[in-house]
PLY file of the C-alpha trace (Angstrom):
ply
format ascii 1.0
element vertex 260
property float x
property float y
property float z
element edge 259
property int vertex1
property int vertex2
end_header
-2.84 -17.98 14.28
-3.20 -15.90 17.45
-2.93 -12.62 16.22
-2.46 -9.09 18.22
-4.14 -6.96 15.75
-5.22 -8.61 12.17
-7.62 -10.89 11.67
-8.13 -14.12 10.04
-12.35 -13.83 10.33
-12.71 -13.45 6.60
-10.54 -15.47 5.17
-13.28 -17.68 4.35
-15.55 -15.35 2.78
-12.90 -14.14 0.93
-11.79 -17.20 -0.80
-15.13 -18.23 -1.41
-15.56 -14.88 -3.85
-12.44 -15.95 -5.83
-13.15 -18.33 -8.95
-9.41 -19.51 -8.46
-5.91 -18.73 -6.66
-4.91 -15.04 -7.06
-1.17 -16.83 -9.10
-3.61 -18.50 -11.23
-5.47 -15.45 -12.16
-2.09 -13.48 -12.65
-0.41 -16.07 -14.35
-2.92 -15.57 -17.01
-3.28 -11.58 -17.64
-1.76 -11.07 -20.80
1.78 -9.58 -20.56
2.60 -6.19 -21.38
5.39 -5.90 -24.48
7.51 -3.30 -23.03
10.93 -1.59 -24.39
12.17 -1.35 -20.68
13.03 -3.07 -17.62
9.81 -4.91 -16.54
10.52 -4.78 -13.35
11.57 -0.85 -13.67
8.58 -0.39 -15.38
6.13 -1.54 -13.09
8.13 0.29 -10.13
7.41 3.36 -12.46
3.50 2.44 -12.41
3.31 2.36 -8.85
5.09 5.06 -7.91
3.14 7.66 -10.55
-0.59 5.83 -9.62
0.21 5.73 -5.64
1.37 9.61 -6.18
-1.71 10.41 -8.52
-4.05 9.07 -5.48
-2.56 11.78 -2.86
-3.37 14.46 -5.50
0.03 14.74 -7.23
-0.20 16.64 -10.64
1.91 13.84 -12.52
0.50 11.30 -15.37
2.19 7.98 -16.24
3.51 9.19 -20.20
5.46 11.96 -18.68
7.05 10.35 -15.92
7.87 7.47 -18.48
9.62 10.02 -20.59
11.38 11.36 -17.54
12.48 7.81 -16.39
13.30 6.33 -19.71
13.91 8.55 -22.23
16.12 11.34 -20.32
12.99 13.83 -21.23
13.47 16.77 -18.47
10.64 18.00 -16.87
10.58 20.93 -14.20
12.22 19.24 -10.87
9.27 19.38 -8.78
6.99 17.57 -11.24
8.60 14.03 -10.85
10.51 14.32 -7.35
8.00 13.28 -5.41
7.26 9.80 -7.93
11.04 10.19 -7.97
11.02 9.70 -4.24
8.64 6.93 -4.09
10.22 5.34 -6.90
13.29 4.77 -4.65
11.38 3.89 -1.66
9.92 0.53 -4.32
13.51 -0.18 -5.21
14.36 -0.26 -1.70
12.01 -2.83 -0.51
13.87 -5.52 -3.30
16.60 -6.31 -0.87
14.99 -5.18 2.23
12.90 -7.26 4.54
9.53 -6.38 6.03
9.94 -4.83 9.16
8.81 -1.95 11.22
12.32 -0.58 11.11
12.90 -1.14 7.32
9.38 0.53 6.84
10.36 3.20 8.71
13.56 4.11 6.53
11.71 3.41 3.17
8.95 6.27 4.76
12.35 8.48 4.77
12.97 7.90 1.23
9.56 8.32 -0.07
8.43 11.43 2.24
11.90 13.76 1.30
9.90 16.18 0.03
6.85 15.73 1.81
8.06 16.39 5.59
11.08 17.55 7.43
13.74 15.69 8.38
12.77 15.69 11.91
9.37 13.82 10.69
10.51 11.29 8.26
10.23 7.94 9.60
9.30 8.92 12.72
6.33 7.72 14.75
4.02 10.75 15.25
3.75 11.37 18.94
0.08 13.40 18.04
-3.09 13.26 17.22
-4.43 12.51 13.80
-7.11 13.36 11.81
-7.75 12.56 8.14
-9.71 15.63 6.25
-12.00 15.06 3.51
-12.73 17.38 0.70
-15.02 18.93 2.17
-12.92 19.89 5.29
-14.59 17.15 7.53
-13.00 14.88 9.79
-13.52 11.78 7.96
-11.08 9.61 10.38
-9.72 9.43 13.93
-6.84 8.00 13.69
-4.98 5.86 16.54
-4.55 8.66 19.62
-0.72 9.42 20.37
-0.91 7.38 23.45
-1.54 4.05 21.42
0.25 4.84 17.96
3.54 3.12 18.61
1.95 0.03 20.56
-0.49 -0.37 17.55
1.93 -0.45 15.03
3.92 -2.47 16.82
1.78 -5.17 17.21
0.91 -5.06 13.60
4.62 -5.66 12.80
4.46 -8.70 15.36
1.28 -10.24 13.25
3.74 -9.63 10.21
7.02 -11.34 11.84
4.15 -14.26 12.75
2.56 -14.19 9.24
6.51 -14.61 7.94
6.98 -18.11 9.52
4.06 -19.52 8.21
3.35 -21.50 4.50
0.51 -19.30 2.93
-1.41 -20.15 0.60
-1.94 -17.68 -2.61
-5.50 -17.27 -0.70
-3.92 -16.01 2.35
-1.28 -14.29 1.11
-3.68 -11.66 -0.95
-5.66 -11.41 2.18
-3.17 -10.72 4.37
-1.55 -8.28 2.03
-4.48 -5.71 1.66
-5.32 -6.90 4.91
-2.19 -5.37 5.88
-2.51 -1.86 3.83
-5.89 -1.35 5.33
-4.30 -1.71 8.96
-1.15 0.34 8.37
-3.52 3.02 6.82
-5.95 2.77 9.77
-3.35 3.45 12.36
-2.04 6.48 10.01
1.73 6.18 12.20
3.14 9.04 10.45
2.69 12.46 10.05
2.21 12.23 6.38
2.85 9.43 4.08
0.83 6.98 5.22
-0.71 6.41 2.31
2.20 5.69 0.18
3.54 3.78 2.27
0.82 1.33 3.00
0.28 0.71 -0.81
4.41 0.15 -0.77
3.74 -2.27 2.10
0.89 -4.23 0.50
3.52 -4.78 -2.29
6.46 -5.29 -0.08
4.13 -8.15 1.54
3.61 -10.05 -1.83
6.94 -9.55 -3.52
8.56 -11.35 -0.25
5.63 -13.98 -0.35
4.91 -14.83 -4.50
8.64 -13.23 -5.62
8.70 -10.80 -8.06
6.13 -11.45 -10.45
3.91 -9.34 -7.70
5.76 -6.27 -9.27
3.37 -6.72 -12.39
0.63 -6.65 -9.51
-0.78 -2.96 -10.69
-2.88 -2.68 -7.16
-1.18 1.60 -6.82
-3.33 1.86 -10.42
-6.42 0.15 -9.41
-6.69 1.36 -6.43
-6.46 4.94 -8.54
-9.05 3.80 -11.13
-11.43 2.87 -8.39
-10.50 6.07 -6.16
-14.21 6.44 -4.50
-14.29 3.02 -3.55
-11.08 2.86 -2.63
-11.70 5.92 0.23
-15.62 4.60 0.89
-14.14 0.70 1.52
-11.27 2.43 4.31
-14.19 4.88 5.28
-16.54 1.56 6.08
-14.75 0.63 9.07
-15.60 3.81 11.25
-14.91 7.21 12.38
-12.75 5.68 15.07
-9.64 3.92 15.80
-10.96 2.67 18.94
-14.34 1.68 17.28
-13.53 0.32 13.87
-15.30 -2.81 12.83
-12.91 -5.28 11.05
-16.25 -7.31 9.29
-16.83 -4.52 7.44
-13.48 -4.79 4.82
-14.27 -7.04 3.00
-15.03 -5.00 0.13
-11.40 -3.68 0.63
-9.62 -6.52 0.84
-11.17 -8.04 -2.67
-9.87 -4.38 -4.68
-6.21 -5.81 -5.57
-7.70 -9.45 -6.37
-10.38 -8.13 -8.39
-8.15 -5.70 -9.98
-5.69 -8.65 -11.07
-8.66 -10.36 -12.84
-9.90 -7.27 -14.67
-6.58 -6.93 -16.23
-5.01 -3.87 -13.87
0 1
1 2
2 3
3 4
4 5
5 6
6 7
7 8
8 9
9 10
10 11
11 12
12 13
13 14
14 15
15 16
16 17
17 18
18 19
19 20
20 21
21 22
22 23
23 24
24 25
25 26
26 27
27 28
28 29
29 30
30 31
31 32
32 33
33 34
34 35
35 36
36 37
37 38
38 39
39 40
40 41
41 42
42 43
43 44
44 45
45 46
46 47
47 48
48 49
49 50
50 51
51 52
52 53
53 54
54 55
55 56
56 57
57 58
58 59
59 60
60 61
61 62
62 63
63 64
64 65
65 66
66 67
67 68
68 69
69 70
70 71
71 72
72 73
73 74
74 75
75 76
76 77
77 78
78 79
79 80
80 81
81 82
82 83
83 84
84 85
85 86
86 87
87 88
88 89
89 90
90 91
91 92
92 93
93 94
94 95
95 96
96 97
97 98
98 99
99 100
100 101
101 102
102 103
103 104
104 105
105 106
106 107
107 108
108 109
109 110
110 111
111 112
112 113
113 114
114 115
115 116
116 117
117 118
118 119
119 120
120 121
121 122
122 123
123 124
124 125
125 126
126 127
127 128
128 129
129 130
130 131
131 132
132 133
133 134
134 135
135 136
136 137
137 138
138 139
139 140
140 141
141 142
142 143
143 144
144 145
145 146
146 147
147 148
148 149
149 150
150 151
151 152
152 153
153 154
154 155
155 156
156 157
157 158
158 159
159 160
160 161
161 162
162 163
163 164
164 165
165 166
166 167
167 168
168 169
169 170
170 171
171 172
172 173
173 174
174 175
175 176
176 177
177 178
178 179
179 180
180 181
181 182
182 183
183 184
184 185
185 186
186 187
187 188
188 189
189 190
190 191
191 192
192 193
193 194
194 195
195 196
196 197
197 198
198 199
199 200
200 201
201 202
202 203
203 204
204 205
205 206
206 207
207 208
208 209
209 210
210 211
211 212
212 213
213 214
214 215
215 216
216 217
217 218
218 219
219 220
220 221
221 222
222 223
223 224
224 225
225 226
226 227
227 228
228 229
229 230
230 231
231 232
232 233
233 234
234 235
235 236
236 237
237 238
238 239
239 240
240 241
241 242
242 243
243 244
244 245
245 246
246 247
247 248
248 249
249 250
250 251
251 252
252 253
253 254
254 255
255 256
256 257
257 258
258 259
C-alpha cells in the first residue's frame, strides 16, 4: 500500500514477535462474569483508565458505582470519564473519519476546552511538557498540522478498503494512536482521543469483541513505557524516526496476552 504518512516497514517484525493472531489470543482470555452490560462495562474501563493516564483523580470502583449503581459522587469527579464515556458510545454507529473524530473530540473535551477549541484543528504551535517542566515533544508546527492529519485520515480511508489480516489490523491500530498522538492536532485531548481512535480502528475491523480489548488500562498499568515508547521516536515532528515504535506498537498485543 502506498501510504502518505504510516508505514507498513514493521509489519514483519511485528508478526514475527506474536506466537499467534491477536483474535486467537483474545478469543482465549478468560471472560469476565459481570452483572452489567459487557459492552457498557468495558466502555466504563476505558473511559476511567484513558482519564486516569491524563492525571484525572478518578478510580474504576467509584465510577462503577456512579455508572451502575446510581451512587452520586461530586459532579466534577466523573464528568470528565462521563465525557469520554460518550465520546466511546459515539464511535458504535459512527465511522472513522477525520470529521467524525473531530465531533467525538467535542464530546470528550466539554470540560476540558472551550467551545471555540473543541474539535478544532489548532492553528499553533505545540509543545508537550513533562513533569519536570521540559519540552519533551515538538509537535507538528501550525503550518503542517491540518495537512498531516489529513493525510493520516487518507492512509485510514486506504487501510478501510483493504482485507486485513488480525496481524495488520493490530498494527495498524496502535500504529494509528502513535501517529494521531505524534501530530497532537488539538489543543488538548489528544490523548484521549488517540486511545478512542486505536479502539474505533478495531471495533470497525474485528466487531465488537475489540470492546473487551482493555488497551486504555494497559496502557495505564505500563504508564512509563507507555510515555518512553512515544518519547523513542524524537524530539521532533519533522525528525521522528518511525523504526523506532516498535516497542509501541506490541503494548495492546502484549497486553491482550497478559490478560489486560
Amino acid at each position: 500500500m502506498e501510504f502518505k504518512i504510516l508505514t507498513s516497514h514493521l509489519l514483519a517484525d511485528f508478526t514475527k514477535k506474536l506466537i499467534e493472531s491477536p483474535l486467537d489470543t483474545l478469543g482465549r482470555v478468560e471472560k469476565v462474569e459481570i452483572i452489567v452490560d459487557y459492552f457498557q462495562f468495558y466502555k466504563s474501563v476505558s473511559s476511567v483508565y484513558s482519564s486516569k493516564i491524563e492525571g484525572e483523580d478518578i478510580d474504576f470502583d467509584s465510577y462503577f458505582k456512579h455508572k451502575f449503581l446510581n451512587v452520586k459522587f461530586r459532579p466534577d469527579y466523573t464528568r470528565k470519564a462521563d465525557d469520554l464515556y460518550a465520546a466511546y458510545d459515539f464511535i458504535d454507529n459512527h465511522t472513522l473519519t477525520l470529521n467524525n473524530v473531530q465531533k467525538a473530540h467535542s464530546i470528550l473535551s466539554s470540560k476540558l476546552l472551550p467551545k471555540s477549541q473543541q474539535g478544532r484543528i489548532r492553528t499553533n504551535p505545540m509543545f508537550v511538557i513533562n513533569s519536570d517542566d521540559k519540552i519533551e515533544y515538538v509537535a507538528a508546527g501550525p503550518e503542517i498540522v491540518k495537512e498531516e492529519i489529513e493525510k493520516l485520515f487518507e492512509d485510514i480511508n486506504l487501510l478501510t478498503k483493504k482485507n486485513l489480516s488480525p496481524f495488520e489490523v493490530f498494527y495498524y491500530a496502535a500504529l494509528i494512536h502513535l501517529v494521531f498522538v505524534k501530530i497532537h492536532p488539538f489543543q488538548d485531548g489528544n490523548g484521549r482521543t488517540a486511545r478512542l481512535i486505536e479502539k474505533w480502528f478495531l471495533v470497525e475491523r474485528i466487531g465488537q469483541i475489540a470492546s473487551s480489548v482493555q488497551l486504555e488500562k494497559n496502557y495505564y498499568t505500563n504508564i512509563k513505557h507507555y510515555y518512553s515508547n512515544i518519547k523513542k521516536l524524537g524530539l521532533e515532528y519533522t525528525d521522528l524516526d518511525y523504526t523506532k515504535s516498535l516497542d509501541f506498537l506490541l503494548m495492546t498485543v502484549n497486553g491482550i496476552k497478559n490478560g489486560k
